[in-house]
C-alpha positions as CSV (number, residue, x, y, z in Angstrom):
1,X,35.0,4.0,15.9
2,X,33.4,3.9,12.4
3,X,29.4,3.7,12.4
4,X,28.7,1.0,9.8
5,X,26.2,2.3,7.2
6,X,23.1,0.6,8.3
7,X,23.4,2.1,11.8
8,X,23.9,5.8,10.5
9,X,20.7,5.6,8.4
10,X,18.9,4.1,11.4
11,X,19.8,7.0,14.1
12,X,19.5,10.0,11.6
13,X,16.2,8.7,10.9
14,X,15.6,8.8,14.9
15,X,16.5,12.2,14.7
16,X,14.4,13.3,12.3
17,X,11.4,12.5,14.2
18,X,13.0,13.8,17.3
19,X,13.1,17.3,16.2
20,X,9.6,16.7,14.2
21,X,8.1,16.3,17.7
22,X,10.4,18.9,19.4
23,X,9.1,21.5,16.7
24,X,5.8,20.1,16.8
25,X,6.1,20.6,20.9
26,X,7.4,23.9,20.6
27,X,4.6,25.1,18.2
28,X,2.1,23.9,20.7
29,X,3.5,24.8,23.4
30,X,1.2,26.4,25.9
31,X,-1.7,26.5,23.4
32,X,0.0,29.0,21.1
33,X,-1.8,27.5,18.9
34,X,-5.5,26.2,19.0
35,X,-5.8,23.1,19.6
36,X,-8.2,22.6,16.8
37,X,-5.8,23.0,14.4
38,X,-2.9,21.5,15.5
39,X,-2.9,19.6,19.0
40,X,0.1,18.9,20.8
41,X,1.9,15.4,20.8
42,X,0.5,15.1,25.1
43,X,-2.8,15.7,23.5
44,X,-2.6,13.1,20.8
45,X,-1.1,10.9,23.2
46,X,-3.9,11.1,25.7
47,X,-6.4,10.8,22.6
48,X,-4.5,7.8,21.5
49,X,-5.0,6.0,25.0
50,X,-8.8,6.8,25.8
51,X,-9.5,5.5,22.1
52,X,-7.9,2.1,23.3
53,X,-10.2,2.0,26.5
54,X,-13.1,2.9,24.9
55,X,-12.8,2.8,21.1
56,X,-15.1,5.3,19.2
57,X,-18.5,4.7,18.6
58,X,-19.0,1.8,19.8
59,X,-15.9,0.1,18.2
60,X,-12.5,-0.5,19.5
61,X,-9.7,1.3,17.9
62,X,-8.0,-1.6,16.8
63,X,-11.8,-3.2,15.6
64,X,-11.5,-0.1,13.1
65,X,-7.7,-0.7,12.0
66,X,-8.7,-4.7,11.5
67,X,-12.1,-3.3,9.3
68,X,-9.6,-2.0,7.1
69,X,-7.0,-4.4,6.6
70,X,-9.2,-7.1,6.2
71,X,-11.0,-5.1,3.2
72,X,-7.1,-4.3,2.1
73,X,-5.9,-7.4,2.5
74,X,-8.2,-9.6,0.8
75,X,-8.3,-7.2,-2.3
76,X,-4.6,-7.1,-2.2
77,X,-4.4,-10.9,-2.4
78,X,-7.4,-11.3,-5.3
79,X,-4.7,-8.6,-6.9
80,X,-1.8,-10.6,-6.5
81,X,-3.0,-14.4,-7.5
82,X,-4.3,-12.7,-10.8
83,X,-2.3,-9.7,-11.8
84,X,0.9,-11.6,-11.8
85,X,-0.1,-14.7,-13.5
86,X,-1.4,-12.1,-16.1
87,X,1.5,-9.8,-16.1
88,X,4.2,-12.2,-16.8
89,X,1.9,-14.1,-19.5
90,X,1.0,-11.0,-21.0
91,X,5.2,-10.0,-20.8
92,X,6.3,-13.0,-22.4
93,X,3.4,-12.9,-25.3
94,X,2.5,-10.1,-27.2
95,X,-1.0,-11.7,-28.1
96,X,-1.9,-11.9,-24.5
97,X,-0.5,-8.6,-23.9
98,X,-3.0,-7.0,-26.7
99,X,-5.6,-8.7,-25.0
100,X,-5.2,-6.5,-21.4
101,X,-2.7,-3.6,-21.9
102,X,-5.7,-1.8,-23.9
103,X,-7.8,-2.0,-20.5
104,X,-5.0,-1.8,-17.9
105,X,-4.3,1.3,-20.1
106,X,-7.6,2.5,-19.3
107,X,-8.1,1.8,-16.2
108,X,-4.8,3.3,-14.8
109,X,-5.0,6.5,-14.8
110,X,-8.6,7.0,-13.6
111,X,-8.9,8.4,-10.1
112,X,-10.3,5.0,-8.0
113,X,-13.2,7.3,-6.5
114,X,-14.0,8.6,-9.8
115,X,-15.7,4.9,-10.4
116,X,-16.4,4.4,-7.1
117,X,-20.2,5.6,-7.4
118,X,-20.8,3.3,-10.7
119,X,-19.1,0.3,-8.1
120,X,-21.9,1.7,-5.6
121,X,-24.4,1.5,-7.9
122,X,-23.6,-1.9,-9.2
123,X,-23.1,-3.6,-5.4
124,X,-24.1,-1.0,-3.2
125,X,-22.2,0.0,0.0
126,X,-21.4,-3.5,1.3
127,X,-18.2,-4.5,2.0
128,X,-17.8,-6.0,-1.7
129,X,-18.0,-2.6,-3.6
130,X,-14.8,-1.4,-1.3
131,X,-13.1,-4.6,-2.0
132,X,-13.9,-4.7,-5.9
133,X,-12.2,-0.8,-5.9
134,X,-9.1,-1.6,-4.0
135,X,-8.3,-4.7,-6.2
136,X,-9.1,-2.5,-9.6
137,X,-6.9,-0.3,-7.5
138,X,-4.0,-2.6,-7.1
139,X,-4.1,-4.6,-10.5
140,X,-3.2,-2.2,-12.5
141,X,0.2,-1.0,-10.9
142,X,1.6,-5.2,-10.6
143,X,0.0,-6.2,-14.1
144,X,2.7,-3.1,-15.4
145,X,5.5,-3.8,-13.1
146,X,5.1,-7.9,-13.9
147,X,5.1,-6.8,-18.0
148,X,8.3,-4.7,-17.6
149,X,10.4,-7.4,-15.6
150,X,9.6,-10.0,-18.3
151,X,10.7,-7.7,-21.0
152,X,13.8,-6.4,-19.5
153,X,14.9,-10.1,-19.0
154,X,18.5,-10.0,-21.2
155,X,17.6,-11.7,-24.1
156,X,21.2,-13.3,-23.5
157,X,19.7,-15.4,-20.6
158,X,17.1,-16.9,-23.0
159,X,19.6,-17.6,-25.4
160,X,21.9,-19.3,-23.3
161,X,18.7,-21.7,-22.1
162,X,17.7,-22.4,-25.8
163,X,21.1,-23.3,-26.3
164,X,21.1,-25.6,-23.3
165,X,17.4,-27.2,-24.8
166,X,15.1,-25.4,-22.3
167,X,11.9,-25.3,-23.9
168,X,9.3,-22.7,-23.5
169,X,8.0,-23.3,-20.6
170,X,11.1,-24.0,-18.5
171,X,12.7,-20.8,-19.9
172,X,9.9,-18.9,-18.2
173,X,9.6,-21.0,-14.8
174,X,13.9,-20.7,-14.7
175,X,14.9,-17.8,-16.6
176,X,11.9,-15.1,-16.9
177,X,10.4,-15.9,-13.8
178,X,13.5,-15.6,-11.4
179,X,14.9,-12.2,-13.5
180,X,11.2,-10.4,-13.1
181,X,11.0,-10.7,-9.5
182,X,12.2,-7.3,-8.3
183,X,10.1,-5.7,-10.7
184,X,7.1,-8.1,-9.4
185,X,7.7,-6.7,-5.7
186,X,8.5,-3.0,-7.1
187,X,4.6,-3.2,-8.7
188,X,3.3,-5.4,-5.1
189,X,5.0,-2.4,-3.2
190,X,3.3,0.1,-5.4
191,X,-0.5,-1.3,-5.1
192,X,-0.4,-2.2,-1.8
193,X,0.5,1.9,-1.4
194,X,-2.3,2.8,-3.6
195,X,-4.6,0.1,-2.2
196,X,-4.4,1.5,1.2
197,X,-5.0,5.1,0.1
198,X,-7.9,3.7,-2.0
199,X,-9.3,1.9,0.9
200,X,-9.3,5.3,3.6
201,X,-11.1,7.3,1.0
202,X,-13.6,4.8,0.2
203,X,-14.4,4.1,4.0
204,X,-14.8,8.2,4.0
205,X,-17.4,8.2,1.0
206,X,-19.6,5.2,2.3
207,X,-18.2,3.2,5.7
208,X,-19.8,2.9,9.0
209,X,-16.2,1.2,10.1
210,X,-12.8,1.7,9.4
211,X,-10.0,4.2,10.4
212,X,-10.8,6.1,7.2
213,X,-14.5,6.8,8.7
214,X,-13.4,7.2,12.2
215,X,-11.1,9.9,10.5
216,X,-14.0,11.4,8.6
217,X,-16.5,11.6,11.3
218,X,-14.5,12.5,14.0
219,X,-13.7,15.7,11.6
220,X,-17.5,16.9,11.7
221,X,-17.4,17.5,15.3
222,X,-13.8,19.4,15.6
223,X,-12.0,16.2,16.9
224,X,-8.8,17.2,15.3
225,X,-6.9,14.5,18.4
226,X,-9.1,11.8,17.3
227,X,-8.0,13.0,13.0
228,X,-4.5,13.0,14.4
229,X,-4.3,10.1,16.0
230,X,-6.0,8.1,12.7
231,X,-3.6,9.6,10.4
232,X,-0.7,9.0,12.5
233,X,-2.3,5.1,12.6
234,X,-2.3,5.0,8.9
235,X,1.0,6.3,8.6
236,X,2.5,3.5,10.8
237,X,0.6,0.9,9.6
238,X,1.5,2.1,5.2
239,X,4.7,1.8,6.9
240,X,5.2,-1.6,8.3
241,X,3.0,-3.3,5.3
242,X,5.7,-1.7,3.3
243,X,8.2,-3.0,4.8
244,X,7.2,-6.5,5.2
245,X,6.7,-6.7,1.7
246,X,10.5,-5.3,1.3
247,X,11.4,-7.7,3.9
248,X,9.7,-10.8,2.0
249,X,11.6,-9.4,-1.0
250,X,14.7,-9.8,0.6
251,X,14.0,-13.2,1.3
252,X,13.1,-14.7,-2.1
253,X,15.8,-12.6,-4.4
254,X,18.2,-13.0,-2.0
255,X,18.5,-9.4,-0.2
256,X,19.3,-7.3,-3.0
257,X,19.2,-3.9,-2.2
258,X,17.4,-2.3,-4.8
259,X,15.1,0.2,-2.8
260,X,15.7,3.0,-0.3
């Protein structure tokens, strides 16, 4: 019997994490090595349930994991409703484009910590400053990936609408619009990776929530399960966001399968 495609991606990638826990239990086994450094998966798994019966300091586990989505997904959205609007405009005319691709230009390739303190300074530690950072974080990577879908629309598409007497407009809402969309999810996908990042280290420079802190402080007093146990929580959770963003994609281009 032939395993269709689909199904052979799906069970190598179940036994890749098979034999990353079996080496992971076989490294740990019997405490060859400290625990500080690396625990074993019992050890996380133990962490993982105590954390849910009792939270950490004072919070529940998933009270920390909700800090940081909401700070996520509220910059993610401010990101969204104005980046594309933007990128598309700023695609389809070069006079809007000179207006922002001089600051997007400048903007991208700084570090989101490196103006973090300046962001501190302007609204202190409150919950704004994080989300302010995170959207800077996430407008830059869809304002470019909105700007490259509108200007790798074939030019034959437009044509063919002119001919049919589209006028401006409806050439954009029909033509542009429709064309740039996997290049619109490619940038959402990318900002909503760097967002997330963006939003763990901010919660470790000033926080008093968020898996990012729990990570952070749980680090000064050698508890390497509780570090394990956030990381393995962002993981997860970068990787469902990621895929329900893929999965959206799907629905509105009509499942093309563009991406790994």
């Amino acid at each position: 019997m032939t395993i269709k495609p689909f199904k052979q991606k799906y069970w190598i990638s179940i036994i890749t994490v098979a034999v990353i826990l079996l080496v992971w239990s076989t490294i740990t086994y019997q405490h060859q090595v400290s625990q500080l450094i690396i625990p074993s998966p019992g050890q996380i798994w133990t962490c993982f349930v105590q954390l849910l019966q009792d939270g950490y300091k004072g919070t529940s586990l998933w009270g920390h994991m909700w800090a940081s989505l909401q700070r996520l997904f509220i910059a993610f959205g401010l990101a969204a409703v104005t980046a594309i609007p933007i990128g598309l405009l700023s695609g389809y005319s070069e006079k809007i484009r000179a207006v922002f691709e001089p600051i997007i230009a400048f903007i991208r390739p700084l570090p989101p910590l490196g103006y973090y303190t300046i962001i501190i300074l302007w609204m202190g530690t409150v919950n704004a400053s994080k989300i302010f950072l995170l959207f800077l974080g996430a407008f830059a990577p869809i304002f470019v990936s909105c700007v490259s879908g509108v200007t790798r629309v074939d030019p034959d598409y437009i044509n063919h609408a002119r001919t049919l007497g589209a006028n401006q407009w409806q050439i954009f809402a029909h033509v542009i619009l429709p064309a740039s969309l996997p290049e619109v999810f490619v940038g959402l996908r990318n900002a909503m990776s760097i967002a997330y990042a963006t939003s763990v280290a901010a919660e470790m420079v000033a926080a008093v929530s968020g898996i990012g802190w729990m990570v952070l402080d749980a680090s000064k007093y050698l508890r390497s399960d509780v570090v394990f146990v956030g990381i393995i929580l962002m993981g997860i959770t970068g990787i469902v966001l990621d895929k329900l963003l893929l999965l959206l994609e799907h629905q509105m281009i009509g499942g093309r399968e563009r991406h790994a």
